[in-house]
N, C-alpha and C positions, 0 to 999 in steps of 0.2 A: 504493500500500500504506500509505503515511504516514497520507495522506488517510482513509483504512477504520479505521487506527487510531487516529486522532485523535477520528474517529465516535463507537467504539464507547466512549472515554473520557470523551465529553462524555457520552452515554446513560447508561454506570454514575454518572454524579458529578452527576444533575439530580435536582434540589431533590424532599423526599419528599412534601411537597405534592403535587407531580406526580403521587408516585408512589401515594399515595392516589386521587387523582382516577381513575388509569388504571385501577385495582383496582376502584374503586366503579363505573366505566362496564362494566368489562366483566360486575358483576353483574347493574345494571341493566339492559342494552341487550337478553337475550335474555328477561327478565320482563318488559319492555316490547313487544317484539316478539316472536313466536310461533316460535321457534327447534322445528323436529321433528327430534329426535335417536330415531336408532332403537335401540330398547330388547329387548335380546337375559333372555329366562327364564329365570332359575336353576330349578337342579331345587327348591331349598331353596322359593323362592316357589310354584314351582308346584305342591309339596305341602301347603302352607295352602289355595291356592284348593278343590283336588281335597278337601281335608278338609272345608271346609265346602258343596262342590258335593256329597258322598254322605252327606250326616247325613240323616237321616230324617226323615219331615214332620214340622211343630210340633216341631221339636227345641230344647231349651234351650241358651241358650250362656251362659256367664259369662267377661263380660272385665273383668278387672284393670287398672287406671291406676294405673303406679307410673313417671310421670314428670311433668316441669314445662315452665315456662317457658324453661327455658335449653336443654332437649332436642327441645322441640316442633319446629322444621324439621324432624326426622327422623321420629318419633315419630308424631305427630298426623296427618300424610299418612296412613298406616295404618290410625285410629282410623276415619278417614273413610270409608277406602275396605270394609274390613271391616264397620264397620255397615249402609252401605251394602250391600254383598253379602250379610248375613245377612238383611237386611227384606225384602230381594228375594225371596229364596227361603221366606221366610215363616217366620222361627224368631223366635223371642223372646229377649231377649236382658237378663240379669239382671248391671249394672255394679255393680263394687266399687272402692276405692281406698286401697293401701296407703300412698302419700305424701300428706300435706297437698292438696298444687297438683295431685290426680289427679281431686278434686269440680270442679274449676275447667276441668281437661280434659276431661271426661267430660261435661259441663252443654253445652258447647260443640258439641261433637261433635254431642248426642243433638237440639239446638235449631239445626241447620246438617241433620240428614239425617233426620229425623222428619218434621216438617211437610212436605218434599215429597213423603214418599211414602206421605203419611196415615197414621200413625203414632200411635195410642194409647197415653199414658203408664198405666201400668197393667193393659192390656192385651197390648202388644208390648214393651213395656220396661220395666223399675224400674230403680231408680239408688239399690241399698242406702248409697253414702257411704265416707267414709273414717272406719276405727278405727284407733286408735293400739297398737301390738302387734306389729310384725311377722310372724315368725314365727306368733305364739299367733293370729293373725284369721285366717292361713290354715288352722291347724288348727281352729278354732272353726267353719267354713265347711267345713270337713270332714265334723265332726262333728254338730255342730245349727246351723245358722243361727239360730232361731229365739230361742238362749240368750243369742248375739252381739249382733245384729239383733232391737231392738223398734220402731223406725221408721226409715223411708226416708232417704234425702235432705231430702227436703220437708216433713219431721217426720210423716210417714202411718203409723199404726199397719199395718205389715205384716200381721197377720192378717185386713186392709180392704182389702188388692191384693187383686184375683183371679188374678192370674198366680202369687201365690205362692201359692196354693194346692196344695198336696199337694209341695211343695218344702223338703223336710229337711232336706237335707247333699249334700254333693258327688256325692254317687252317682247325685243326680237331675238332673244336667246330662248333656249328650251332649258336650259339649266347653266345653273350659276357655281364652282366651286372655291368655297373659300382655303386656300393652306394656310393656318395662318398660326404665328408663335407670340401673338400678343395683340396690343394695340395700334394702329385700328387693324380689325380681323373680324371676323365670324359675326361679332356681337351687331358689330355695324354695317354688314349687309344685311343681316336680318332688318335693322332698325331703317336703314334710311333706301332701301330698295328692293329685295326678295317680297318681302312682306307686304308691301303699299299696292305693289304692281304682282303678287299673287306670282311670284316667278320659285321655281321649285331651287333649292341649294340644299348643298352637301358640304359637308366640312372637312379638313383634318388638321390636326392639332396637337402639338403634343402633351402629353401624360397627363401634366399639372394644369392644363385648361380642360381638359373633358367634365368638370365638373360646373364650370362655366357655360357649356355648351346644351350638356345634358338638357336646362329647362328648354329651351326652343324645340330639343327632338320630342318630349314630350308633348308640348304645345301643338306638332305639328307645323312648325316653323323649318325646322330642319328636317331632312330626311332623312338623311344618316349623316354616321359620324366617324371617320378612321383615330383613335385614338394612340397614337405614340408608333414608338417603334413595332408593339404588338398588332395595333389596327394596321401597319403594313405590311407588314409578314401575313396575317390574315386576307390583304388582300390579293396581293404577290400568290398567295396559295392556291385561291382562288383562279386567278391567271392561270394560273396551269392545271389546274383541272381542266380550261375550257381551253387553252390552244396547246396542243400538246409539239408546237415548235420552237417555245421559247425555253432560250437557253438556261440551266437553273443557276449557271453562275450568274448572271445577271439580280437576283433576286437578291441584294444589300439586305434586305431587312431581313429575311429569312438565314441569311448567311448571319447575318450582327445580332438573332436574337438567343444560339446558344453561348456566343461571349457574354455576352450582359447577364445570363442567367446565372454561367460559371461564376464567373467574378462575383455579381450578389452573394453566394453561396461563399465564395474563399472570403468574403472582407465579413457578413455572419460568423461565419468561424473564426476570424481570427477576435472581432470583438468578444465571444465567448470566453473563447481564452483566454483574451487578456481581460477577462472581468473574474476570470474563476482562479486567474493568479492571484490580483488585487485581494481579492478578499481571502484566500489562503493565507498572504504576507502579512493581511490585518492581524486576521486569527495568531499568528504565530507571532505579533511584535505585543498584543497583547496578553499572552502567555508568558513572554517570556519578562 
C-alpha cells in the first residue's frame, strides 16, 4: 500500500515539462493515426442537413462568416462540410462576412471545395465581402443589397455577376446560414432579418454559444443548429453516408474529435492525481 502511494506521489509531483509532452502526444497521436470514434446524431445536426437536403432546385443560400482564426477548429469544419453539401445538391451559394477575418475564412473554404467539384465563381458562388456595420449590413441585406453591395470580394461590379441577377434582398434567398463565434452572429439574423421577412436559417456555433442559440430553435426561429466541433463531425458523418466519394481524410472534424477527447481524458487524469497527491501530503504533514 506504501508502495501504491509512494507511486501515485511521485506521478502528481513530475516535472510539467512532462506534463506538457503527455498533453501534446495524446493530441497528436490520434491526428497522426486514424482513430474511428463512433459519432452518434443530434437531432439539432440532423435538422441542418434535412434543411438543406428539401430546398428546392437552384435554391439560393446565403452564409455569413462571422468568425476567425482563434475559433476556426470548431467553426471552419462546418464551413467545409456545408458548402460542400450545398454544391452537391446544386444550389448556389451567395457568402457574406460580418467580422474582418470572415473574407479570410470564407476565401479558404470556397478555394478548398470549389475547384473539386467544378465550381464557377460567379456562377455557383459570389463572395459579397465583409462590411463594417453590424447590425445595419444585416438589415441592408435585408432590405436592398444592391444599396450595401456595389462590388464583390474581388472588386467585381455586382450588377456583372450573373448569379446576382434578379437578387434584391433577403426575400430572394431560400435559406440563410449563420457560422458564427460571437457578436454580431446568429442572434442578429434572427433579430433584424430571418424573422421579419419569414426567411428559414440554420446556424453553427461553437460549444459555449449553443446555449445562446438553443431559444430561437425552440421558438422555431432557427432550424437547426451544428454545435462545436461535435455538430461537425456529426455533420461531416453524415456527408458520407450520402456520397460515398468523399474522401475521409478531408473530414477535420471527425479527424480533430478523437484528439480533443484523448486529451480531455489525459488532463482528467492528471488533475486527479494531482488532487489525490495534495491531499495525501496534507494527511501526512498533518500526522506528522
Amino acid at each position: 500500500m506504501n508502495k501504491l502511494i509512494d507511486l501515485i506521489i511521485k506521478l502528481g509531483s513530475i516535472d510539467r515539462k512532462i506534463i506538457f509532452l503527455l498533453v501534446a502526444m495524446s493530441v497528436l497521436f490520434p491526428l497522426l493515426v486514424t482513430v474511428d470514434t463512433p459519432i452518434r446524431v443530434t437531432n439539432y445536426t440532423q435538422a441542418v442537413f434535412d434543411t438543406i437536403e428539401n430546398l428546392p432546385n437552384n435554391s439560393k443560400v446565403l452564409i455569413s462568416f462571422e468568425y476567425g482564426p482563434s475559433t476556426k477548429p470548431e467553426v471552419h469544419p462546418m464551413s467545409l462540410a456545408l458548402v460542400e453539401h450545398i454544391f452537391r445538391n446544386g444550389h448556389q451559394i451567395y457568402a457574406t462576412a460580418l467580422w474582418p477575418d470572415g473574407n479570410f475564412m470564407s476565401t479558404q473554404t470556397f478555394n478548398q471545395i470549389a475547384p473539386k467539384l467544378n465550381k464557377k465563381y460567379g456562377e455557383d458562388y459570389v463572395n459579397l465581402g465583409y462590411k463594417p456595420g453590424a447590425e445595419a449590413v444585416i438589415k441592408g441585406i435585408a432590405s436592398d443589397i444592391s444599396v450595401l453591395y456595389t462590388k464583390d470580394l474581388k472588386d467585381n461590379i455586382l450588377s456583372g455577376i450573373p448569379m446576382m441577377k434578379g437578387v434584391k434582398n433577403i426575400s430572394n434567398f431560400n435559406l440563410v446560414i449563420s457560422l458564427s463565434a460571437g457578436f454580431p452572429g446568429t442572434t442578429e439574423w434572427v433579430q433584424f432579418a430571418c424573422d421579419p421577412h419569414n426567411i428559414p436559417l440554420c446556424a453553427g456555433c461553437t460549444s459555449v454559444q449553443v446555449t445562446e442559440t438553443l431559444p430561437y430553435l425552440d421558438n422555431g426561429q432557427v432550424n437547426g443548429v451544428l454545435a462545436g466541433m461535435p455538430g461537425a463531425a456529426e455533420y461531416e458523418q453524415l456527408l458520407r453516408e450520402k456520397f460515398s466519394d468523399i474522401d475521409p481524410k478531408s473530414a477535420m472534424a471527425l479527424k480533430g474529435m478523437p484528439a480533443q477527447s484523448i486529451a480531455h481524458v489525459m488532463i482528467v487524469l492528471l488533475i486527479i492525481i494531482g488532487n489525490i497527491t495534495f491531499f495525501i501530503q496534507r494527511v501526512r504533514k498533518d500526522n506528522s
